[in-house]
N, C-alpha and C positions, 0 to 999 in steps of 0.2 A: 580585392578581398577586404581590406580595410574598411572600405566604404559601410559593409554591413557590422551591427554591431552584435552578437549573438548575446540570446539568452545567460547560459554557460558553455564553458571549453571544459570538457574534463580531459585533464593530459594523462594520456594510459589509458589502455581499454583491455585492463585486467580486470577480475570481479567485482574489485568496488566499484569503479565508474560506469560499467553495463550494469549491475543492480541500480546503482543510482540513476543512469539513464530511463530507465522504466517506469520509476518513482516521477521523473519531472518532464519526462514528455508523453506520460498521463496525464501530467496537469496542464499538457497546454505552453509548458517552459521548452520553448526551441532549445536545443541541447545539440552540440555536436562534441563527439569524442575524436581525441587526434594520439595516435600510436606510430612508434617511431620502429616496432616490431612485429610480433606475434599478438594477434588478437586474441585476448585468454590471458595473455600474461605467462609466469612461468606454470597456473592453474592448465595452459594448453599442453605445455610438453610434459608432464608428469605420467606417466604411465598408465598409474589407476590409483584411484583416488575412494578409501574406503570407510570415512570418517565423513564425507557430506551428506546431512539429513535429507531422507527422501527417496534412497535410493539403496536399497536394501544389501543388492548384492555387489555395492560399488559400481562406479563408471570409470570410464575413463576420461582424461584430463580434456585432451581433446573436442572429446563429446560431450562433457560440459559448456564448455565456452561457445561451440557451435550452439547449443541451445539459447545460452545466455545472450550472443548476439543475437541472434535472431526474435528472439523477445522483445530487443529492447528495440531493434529494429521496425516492430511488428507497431509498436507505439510513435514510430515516428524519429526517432533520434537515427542520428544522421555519424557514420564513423569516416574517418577520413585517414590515411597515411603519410605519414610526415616527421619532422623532430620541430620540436621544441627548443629554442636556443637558448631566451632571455624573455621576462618575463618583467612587467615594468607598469606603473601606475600612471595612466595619462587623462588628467584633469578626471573626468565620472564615470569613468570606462577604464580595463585593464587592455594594454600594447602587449599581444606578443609577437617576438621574432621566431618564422620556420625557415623552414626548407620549402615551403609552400608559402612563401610570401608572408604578408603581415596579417593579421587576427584580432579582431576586438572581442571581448564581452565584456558582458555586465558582473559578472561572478566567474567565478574560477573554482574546478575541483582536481585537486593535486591527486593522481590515484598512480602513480608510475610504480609502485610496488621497490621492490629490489632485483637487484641480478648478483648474479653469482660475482663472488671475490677469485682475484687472481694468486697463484701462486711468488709471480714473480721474480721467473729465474730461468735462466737462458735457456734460450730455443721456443718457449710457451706462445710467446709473440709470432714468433717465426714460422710456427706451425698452426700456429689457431685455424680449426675449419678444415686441417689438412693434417688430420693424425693428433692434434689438440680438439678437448669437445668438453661443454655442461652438458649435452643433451643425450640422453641414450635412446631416449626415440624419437627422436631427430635420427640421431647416425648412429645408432648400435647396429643394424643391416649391413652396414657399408665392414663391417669385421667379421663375417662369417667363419668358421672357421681359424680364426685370426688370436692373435695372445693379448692380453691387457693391461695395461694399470687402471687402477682406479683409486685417488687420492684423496682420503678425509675418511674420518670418521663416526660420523652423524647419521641421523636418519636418512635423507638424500644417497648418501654412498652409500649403506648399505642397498637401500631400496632399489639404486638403479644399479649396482651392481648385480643383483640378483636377477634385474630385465635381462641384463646383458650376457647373463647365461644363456638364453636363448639361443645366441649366433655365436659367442667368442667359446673356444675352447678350453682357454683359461684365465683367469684374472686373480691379480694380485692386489690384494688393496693394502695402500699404505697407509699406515695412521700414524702421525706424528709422537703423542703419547702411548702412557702403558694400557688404556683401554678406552671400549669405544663409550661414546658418547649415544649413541644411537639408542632405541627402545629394546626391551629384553627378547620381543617377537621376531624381530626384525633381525637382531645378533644370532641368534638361533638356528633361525631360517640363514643367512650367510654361514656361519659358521662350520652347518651341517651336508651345505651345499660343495657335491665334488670337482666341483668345478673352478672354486674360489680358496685362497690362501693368504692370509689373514699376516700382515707383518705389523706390530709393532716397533714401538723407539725406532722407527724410521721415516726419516727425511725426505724427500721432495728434493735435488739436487739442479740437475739438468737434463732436459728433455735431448738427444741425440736425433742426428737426422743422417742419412747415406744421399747414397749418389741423385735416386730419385726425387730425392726433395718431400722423403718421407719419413715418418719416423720411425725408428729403428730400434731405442733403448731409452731406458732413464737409468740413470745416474741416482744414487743416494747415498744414506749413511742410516746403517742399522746396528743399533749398541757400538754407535762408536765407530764404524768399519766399515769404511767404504766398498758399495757394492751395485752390482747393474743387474738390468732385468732387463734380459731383450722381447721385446713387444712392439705390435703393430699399431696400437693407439692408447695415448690417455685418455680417462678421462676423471676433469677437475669438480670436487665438493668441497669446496672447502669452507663454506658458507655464505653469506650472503653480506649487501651493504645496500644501502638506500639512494636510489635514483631520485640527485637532488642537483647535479650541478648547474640546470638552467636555472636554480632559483636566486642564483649569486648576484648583488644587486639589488635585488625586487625588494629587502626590508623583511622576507619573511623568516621568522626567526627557528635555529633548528638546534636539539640536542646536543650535547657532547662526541656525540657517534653519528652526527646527521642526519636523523631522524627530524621531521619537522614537529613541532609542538601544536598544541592545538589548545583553547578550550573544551567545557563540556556538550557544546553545541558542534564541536568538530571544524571552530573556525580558527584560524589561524591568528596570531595578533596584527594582520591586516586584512581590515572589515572585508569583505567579499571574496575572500580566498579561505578555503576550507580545506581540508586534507582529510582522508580516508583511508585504511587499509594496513598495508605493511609496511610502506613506507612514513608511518603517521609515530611516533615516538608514544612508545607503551602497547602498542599493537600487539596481537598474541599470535600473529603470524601461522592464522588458518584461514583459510578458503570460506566458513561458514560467518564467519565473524567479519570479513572483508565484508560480507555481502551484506553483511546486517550493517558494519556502520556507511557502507555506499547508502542504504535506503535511510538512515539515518539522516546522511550529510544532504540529502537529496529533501527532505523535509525542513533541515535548517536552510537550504537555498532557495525554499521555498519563501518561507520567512521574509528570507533577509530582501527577495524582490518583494515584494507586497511591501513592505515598506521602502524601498529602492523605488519603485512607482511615484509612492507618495510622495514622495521627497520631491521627485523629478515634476508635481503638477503644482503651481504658482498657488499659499496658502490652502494648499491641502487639499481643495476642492472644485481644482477645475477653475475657477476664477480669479482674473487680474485683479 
């Protein structure tokens, strides 16, 4: 696999690097995208999504991404599954190290977006995937009938709390502060909704599990006073953080909060490494805007080969 050098790698094949895929293998730039997850990005597991232009009465998360791979597919870009480990400058080409063996390109588009932050407090670990969950459609089905927590206070918790009404018969959502963070529609719609109860000044403590190896209670502190809620699954919002750690090493330089920086061309301060999306420092961490600076950063890599050609032919023109 080394032996080929590719066009671009875009690592992530969430919105920005499938918009950007389309931009540059129209043009003819062999592109493959390598996802270490979900194709879509967290743009797949979101519910419905009622703010991306074009689509009047909302889609969903899901069937967005299905379109969007398929598009870019449709152009010729090539997706592959895999991780990303380490990311490294080797003489005129960029090394990277997978799961899938070694990887060349000539350019590189960072598009790995964020994932959800942990609470990090016993039991969270121990139960992840098994009564611990970010996704509510993913495994909101799997609680029919069933009691819940649901932790954070943002837009995310409210929203997918509200999916989760669908199956759970009840949910508790715990917000750290005295109010929510989340939009006034969205508080409303929870609020109003008989199925969910709303706690403030309350903690996140410990996730509890019984005999089955299930979970059975959380633990917290509300005004002070410790207290339990027994429940058949969490699930965690607590907000998000930037998937960045294969970049450790490579020279690419990142925020205060790990966010990677960029110029106004969406390049990185190492030439052939560009970043896009949400995980790009200053990002405004929507779905419509991911996809505009993918086609953006997919313009600047255009660029930046056309003269990456030039460079590579002896005085510019073809001759010794």
């Amino acid at each position: 696999m080394a032996d080929k050098v590719h066009d671009v790698i875009m690592i992530g094949a969430g919105p920005t690097s499938l918009a950007a895929a389309v931009y540059t293998s129209r043009e003819d730039i062999e592109t493959l995208i390598f996802e270490k997850g979900i194709i879509g990005g967290l743009a797949a597991i979101t519910d419905q999504i009622d703010n991306y232009p074009g689509f009047e009465e909302g889609i969903e998360g899901l069937q967005l991404a299905e379109k969007l791979q398929k598009q870019a597919e449709r152009f010729g870009a090539t997706i592959e599954l895999g991780e990303v480990q380490s990311v490294k400058k080797d003489g005129d080409v960029f090394s990277l190290s997978t799961t899938s063996g070694e990887l060349q390109a000539k350019t590189l588009l960072i598009g790995t977006g964020s994932e959800w932050k942990k609470l990090k407090i016993p039991g969270e670990d121990d139960f992840y995937g098994r009564g611990v969950h970010n996704c509510a459609t993913c495994d909101g089905a799997f609680y029919r009938d069933k009691k819940l927590v649901v932790v954070g206070g943002g837009n995310s918790s409210a929203q997918e709390a509200l999916f989760l009404t669908k199956f759970a018969s009840h949910i508790d959502i715990l917000i750290r502060g005295d109010k929510w963070k989340a939009s006034d529609v969205l508080v409303d719609e929870a609020e109003k909704n008989d199925k969910i109860t709303v706690h403030f000044n309350t903690t996140t403590d410990e996730i509890v599990g019984g005999d089955e190896n299930k979970v059975t209670a959380v633990k917290g502190t509300k005004d002070g006073q410790e207290t339990t809620f027994e429940v058949d699954g969490v699930f965690v919002f607590i907000g998000l953080k930037p998937v960045t750690y294969f970049l450790e090493g490579s020279g690419v330089e990142l925020d205060e909060y790990g966010f990677v920086k960029t110029n106004h061309k969406l390049m990185t301060n190492v030439p052939g490494i560009f970043c896009a999306g949400d995980v790009r420092s200053g990002a405004t961490m929507q779905i419509a805007a991911a996809v505009g600076e993918g086609a953006a950063a997919a313009l600047s890599i255009r660029e930046y080969l056309e003269n990456y050609q030039r460079e590579m032919i002896p005085n510019g023109n073809g001759q010794d």
